[in-house]
N, C-alpha and C positions, 0 to 999 in steps of 0.2 A: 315426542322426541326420544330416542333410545337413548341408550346409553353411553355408545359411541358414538354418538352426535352430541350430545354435551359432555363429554372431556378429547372429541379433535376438533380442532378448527371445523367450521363449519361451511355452509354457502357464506360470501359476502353480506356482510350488512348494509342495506343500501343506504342508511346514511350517515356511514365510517368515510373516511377520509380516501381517495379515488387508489391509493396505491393498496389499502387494505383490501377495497371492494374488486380490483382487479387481480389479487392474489392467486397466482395459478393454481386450480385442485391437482392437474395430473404433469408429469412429465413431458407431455405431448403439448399442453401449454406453455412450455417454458420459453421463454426467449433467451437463446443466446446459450452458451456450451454445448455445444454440438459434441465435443469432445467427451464430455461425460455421458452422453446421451445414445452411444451407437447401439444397436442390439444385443447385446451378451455383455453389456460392460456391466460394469461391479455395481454403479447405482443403478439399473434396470434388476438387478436381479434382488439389489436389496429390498426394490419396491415393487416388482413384481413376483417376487417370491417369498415375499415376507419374512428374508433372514434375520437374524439375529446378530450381523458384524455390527458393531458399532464404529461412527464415522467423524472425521476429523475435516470438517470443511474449510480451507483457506484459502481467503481472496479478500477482495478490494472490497470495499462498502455498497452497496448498491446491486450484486452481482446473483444475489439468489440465496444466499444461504438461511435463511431463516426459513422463506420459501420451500427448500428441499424438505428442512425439517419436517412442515408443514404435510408434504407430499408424502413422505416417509411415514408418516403419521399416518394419516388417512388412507392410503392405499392397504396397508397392513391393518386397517381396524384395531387399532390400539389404542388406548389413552396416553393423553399430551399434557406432560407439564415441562413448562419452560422456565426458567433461571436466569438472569444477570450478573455474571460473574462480578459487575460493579457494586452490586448493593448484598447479595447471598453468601451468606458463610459456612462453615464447615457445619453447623445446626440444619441450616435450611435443606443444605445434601441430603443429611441423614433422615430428615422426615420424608422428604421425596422419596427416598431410596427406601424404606421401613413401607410408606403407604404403598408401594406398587407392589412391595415384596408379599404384604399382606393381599393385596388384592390379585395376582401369581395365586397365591394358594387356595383360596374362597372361590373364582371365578376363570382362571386359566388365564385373563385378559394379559396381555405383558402391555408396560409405559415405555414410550417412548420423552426420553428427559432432554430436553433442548439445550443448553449451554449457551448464551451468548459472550461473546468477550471472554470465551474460557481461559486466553493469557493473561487474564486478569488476576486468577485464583493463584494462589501462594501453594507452593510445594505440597503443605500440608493440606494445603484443601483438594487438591488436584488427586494426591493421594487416598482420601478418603472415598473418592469414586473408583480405587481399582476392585474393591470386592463384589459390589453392584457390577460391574461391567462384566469382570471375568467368570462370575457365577449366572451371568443372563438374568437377573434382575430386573435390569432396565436396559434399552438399547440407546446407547447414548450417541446424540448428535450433537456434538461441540465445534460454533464457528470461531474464528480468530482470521484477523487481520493483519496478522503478526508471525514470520517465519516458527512453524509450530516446531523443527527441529532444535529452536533456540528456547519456546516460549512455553512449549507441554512435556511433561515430564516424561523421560524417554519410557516406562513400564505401560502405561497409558497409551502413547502413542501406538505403540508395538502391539498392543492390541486392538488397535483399531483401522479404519479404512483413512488413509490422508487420499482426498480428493481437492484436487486442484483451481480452480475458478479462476476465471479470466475474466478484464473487464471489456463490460460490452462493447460490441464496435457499434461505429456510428449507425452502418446500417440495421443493427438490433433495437436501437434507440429508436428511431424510423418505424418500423416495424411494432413496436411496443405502443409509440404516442397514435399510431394508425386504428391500432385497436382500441388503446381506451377513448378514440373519437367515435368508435362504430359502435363496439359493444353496449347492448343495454346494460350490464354493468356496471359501464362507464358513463358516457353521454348517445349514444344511444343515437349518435349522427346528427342530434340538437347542437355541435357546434362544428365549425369547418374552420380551419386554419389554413393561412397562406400560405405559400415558399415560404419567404422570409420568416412567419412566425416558426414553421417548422423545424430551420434551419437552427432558429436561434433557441431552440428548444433543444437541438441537440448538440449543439453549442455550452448551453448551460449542464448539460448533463456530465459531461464528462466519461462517460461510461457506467454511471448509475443511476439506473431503471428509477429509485426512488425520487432521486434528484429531479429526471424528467417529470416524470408524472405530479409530483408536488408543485413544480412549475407550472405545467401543464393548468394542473386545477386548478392554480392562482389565475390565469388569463383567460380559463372557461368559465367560470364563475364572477369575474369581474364583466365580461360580456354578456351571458345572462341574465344579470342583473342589470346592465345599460338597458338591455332588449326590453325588458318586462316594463323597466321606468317609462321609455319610449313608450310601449304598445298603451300603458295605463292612463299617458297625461297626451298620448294622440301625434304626440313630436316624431319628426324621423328619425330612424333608430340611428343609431352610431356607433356598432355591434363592431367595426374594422378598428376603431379611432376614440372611441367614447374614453371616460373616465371608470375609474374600476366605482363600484360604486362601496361606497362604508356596511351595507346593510345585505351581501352577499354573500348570504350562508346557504341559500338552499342546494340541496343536494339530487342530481338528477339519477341517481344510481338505478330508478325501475324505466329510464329507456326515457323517459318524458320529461327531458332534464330543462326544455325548455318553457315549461309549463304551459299558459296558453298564447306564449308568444309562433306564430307561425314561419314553416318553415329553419334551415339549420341559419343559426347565428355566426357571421362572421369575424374571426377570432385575426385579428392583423398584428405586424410587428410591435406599432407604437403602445397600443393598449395592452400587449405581452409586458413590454418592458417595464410601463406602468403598474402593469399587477406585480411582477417582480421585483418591482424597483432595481433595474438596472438596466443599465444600458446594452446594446448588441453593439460587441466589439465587431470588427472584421478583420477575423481569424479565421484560418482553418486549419484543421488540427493536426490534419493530413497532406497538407498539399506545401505549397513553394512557401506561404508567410510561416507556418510551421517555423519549417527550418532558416527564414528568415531572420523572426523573431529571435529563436532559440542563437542565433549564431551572433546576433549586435547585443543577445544580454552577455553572452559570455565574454564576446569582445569590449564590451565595455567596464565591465569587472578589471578583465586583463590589462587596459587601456589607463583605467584608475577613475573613471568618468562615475562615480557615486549617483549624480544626479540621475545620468541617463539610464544607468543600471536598475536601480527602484524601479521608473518609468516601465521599462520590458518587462519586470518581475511583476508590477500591476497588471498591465496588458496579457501579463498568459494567463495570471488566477481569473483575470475580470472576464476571459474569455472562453474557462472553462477545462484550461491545460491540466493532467493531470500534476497536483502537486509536489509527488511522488518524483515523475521526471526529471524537474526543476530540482529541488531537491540533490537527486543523483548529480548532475549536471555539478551543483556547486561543490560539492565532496570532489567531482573529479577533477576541476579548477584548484582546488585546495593544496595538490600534490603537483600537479601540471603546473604549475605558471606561478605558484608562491612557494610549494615547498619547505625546505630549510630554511628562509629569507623569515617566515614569521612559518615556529611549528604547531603555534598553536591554532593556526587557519584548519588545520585538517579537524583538528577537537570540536571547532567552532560549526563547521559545517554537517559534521558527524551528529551532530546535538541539536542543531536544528532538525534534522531531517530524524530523528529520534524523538521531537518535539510532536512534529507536526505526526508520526504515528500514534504518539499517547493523548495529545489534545485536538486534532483533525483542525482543518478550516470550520469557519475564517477566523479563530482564534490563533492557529500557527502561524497567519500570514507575520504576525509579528517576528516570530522567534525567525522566519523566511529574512526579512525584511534586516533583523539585526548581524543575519550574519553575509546578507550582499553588502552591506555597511561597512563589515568587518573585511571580509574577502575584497572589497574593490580599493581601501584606502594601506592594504598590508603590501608591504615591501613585494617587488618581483623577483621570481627565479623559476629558469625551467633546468636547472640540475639536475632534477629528479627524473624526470621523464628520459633527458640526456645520458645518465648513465646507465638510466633501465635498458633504452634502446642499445647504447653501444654492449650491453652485458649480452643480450638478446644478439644480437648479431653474430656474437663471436661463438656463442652457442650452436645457433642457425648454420655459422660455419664449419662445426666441428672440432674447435678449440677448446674439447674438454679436457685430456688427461687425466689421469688417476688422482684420487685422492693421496696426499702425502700420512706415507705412513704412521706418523710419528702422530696423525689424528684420529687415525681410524681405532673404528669403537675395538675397545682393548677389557669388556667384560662376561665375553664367555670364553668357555675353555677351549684351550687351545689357540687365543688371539696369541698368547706373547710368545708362541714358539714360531707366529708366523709374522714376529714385530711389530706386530697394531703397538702403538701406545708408547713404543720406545722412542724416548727423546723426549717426549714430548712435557714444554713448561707451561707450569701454569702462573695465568698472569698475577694471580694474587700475593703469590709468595715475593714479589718482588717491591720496590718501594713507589715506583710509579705505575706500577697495576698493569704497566705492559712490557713485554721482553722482546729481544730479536728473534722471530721465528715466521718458519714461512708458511702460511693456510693457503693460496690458493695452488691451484696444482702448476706442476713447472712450466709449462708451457704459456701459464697466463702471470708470471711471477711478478712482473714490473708491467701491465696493466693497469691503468687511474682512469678508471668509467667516471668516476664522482669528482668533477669541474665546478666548486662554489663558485657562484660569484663574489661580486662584494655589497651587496643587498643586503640589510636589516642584518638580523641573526648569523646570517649563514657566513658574513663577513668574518663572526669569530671561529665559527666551523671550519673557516678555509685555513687559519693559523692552530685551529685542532688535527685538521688533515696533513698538514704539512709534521705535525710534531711526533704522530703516529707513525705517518710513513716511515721518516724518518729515523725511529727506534727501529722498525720490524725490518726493515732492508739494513740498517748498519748505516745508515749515511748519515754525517752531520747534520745536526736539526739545533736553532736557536734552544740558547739554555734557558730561559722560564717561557716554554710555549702554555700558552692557560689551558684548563681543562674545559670541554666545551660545559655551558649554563645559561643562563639568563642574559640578555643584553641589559646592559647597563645604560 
């Protein structure tokens, strides 16, 4: 074995777990990003021309990135060391980055340094990879699942390739468990799967590769082992239907995954669900229950129906919906349909779906769980939405006019010879923090987009709005209007 066969990834180990063994070596194996994949794009030439960018891969779980690295690796004959931003600190860098630099000077070889979870490292560790990168040291491939404009430190990024990832469609998923059924790397055509297991295979995935195939193994391995028990005590097999069996660890990864059971083993829904332990929802993910689903969880949130809400929030994880979705969905409820009425619904939803990016299922489903709880039983109001649209329209129509002068920015030379800034009060210096004056432009002067109800919170917001208008137009407004705060 050379040398660059033990430090890159190498062939599959045939009896590593089915997602390692089917690990793509080239580009042309990859399932799924077509986008990244065309001829002259930046990842073809980084891995066919052996450059030196280094690359920032962002996307979902399941989608390739580790993969690429892998490819990037091996196409360019480099050495490979890889990194978990969760466990690796500013130490572990510097030895990586020392040992390649040394092995650069003795041998020419350049490291390719892996990153996982690089949103994970802290400013200062993030920073301690810019002199390795920018001096070609190492070619660093760092993935994250986390918006990298928020999450890698802008010097670092700016030197590097940010490549996109999408999660895979269903028919990549398809396509993916097709091959690890054929490939001798995989099962080698020793197991055959129904529609229905198939379906629910890509069901369960959700758009990651790993998700499938880890399934996938679970209900090929539990049927090969039915197969083998059958062919050993003479009984008819029950390779569709059987029981997974406890003592199912062989590994068919050299093509003869069925040992000397004859013919391919029939892999069915019920012994899938069995080896997974779960059930196949009927969902899809794509089609009318889709937006079925998605339309009675929201409405029942809105509705105030907690029970029924849960129910659909089970029903979309148990059936493979991206989490992420679901998610959004409640953030945009949060503002729609409660609003001002409770503000702290927008906090709450925001924090889940922040949850469930730093601790993934099925541990998020909880923090999911506590804020459909929160969001379905919180006061209604669609105010918000109401004022955005009427705001929006009036814009749409052309009712903008000029900004009034007496706001316009008044701090370069020559503003106040052309009366930016004259007039204009500021609300501090006064004893209730607001004065009569007018901000929006004249034509939109006596405009009220923003209609409280009288729901939760917003009931005090509407005797806050009344008290403001009231000062900044000059109209009589009740004399102790409260300042808006906390409901009591």
């Amino acid at each position: 074995m050379s040398l660059f066969d033990a430090d890159v990834p190498g062939l599959p180990d045939s009896s590593g777990p089915l997602a390692a063994r089917l690990r793509p070596r080239n580009l042309d194996e990859l399932v799924g990003q077509r986008h990244l994949l065309a001829a002259g794009s930046p990842l073809r030439r980084l891995v066919e021309g052996g450059g030196m960018t280094s690359v920032v891969l962002w996307g979902p779980p399941g989608t390739g990135k580790t993969t690429l690295a892998h490819i990037v690796s091996r196409a360019s004959r480099r050495r490979f060391r890889e990194l978990s931003a969760v466990t690796a600190g500013v130490k572990d860098v510097r030895a990586v980055v020392d040992e390649a630099r040394g092995t650069l000077s003795m041998s020419g070889v350049r490291t390719v340094l892996f990153i996982d979870e690089v949103h994970r490292f802290t400013r200062t560790q993030q920073d301690a990879l810019l002199p390795s990168v920018e001096k070609g040291w190492v070619t660093l491939v760092a993935a994250t699942t986390e918006n990298p404009f928020f999450s890698v430190v802008s010097p670092l990024l700016s030197r590097s390739l940010l490549l996109t990832l999408e999660p895979l469609t269903d028919a990549d998923i398809v396509e993916l468990i097709e091959r690890a059924v054929r490939d001798p790397r995989g099962y080698g055509g020793a197991v055959e799967l129904t529609g229905e297991a198939r379906e629910h295979l890509v069901r369960l995935a959700g758009g990651d590769a790993r998700r499938a195939l880890t399934a996938l193994e679970a209900g090929a391995e539990a049927a090969l082992e039915g197969a083998r028990r059958s062919a050993a005590t003479g009984s008819p097999g029950d390779g569709a239907t059987g029981s997974p069996g406890d003592g199912a660890t062989g590994s068919p990864g050299d093509g003869d995954g069925a040992g000397d059971v004859p013919g391919p083993v029939p892999l069915g829904l019920e012994l899938l669900e069995r080896a997974v332990d779960r059930a196949a929802v009927r969902y899809d993910r794509e089609g009318d229950q889709h937006y079925d689903v998605v339309s009675a969880f929201i409405k029942s949130m809105r509705g105030g129906d907690v029970d029924a809400a849960l129910h659909y929030l089970a029903r979309m994880l148990e059936a493979g919906e991206d989490p992420r979705f679901v998610a959004r969905r409640m953030v945009i409820l949060a503002s729609e349909d409660i609003g001002m009425a409770d503000p702290g619904a927008l906090g709450v939803a925001v924090s889940a779906a922040q949850a469930l990016e730093l601790v993934g299922l099925p541990e998020a489903r909880l923090a999911l769980g506590q804020a459909v709880i929160h969001l379905t039983l919180a006061p209604k109001s669609n105010a918000v939405i109401t004022a955005m649209d009427a705001a929006a329209a009036d814009v749409r129509a052309g009712r903008l006019g000029p900004v009034p002068s007496h706001l316009r920015d008044a701090h370069y030379r020559g503003a106040t010879r052309l009366g930016h800034g004259a007039g204009y009060q500021y609300p501090h210096d006064h004893p209730e923090g607001v004065v009569r004056q007018q901000y929006a432009p004249d034509v939109l002067a006596r405009s009220d987009y923003y209609r409280p109800s009288e729901h939760g919170f917003e009931r005090r917001a509407a005797d806050r709005v009344r008290f403001l208008r009231g000062v900044l137009r000059g109209q009589p407004s009740p004399p102790s209007a409260p300042p808006a705060g906390d409901e009591g």
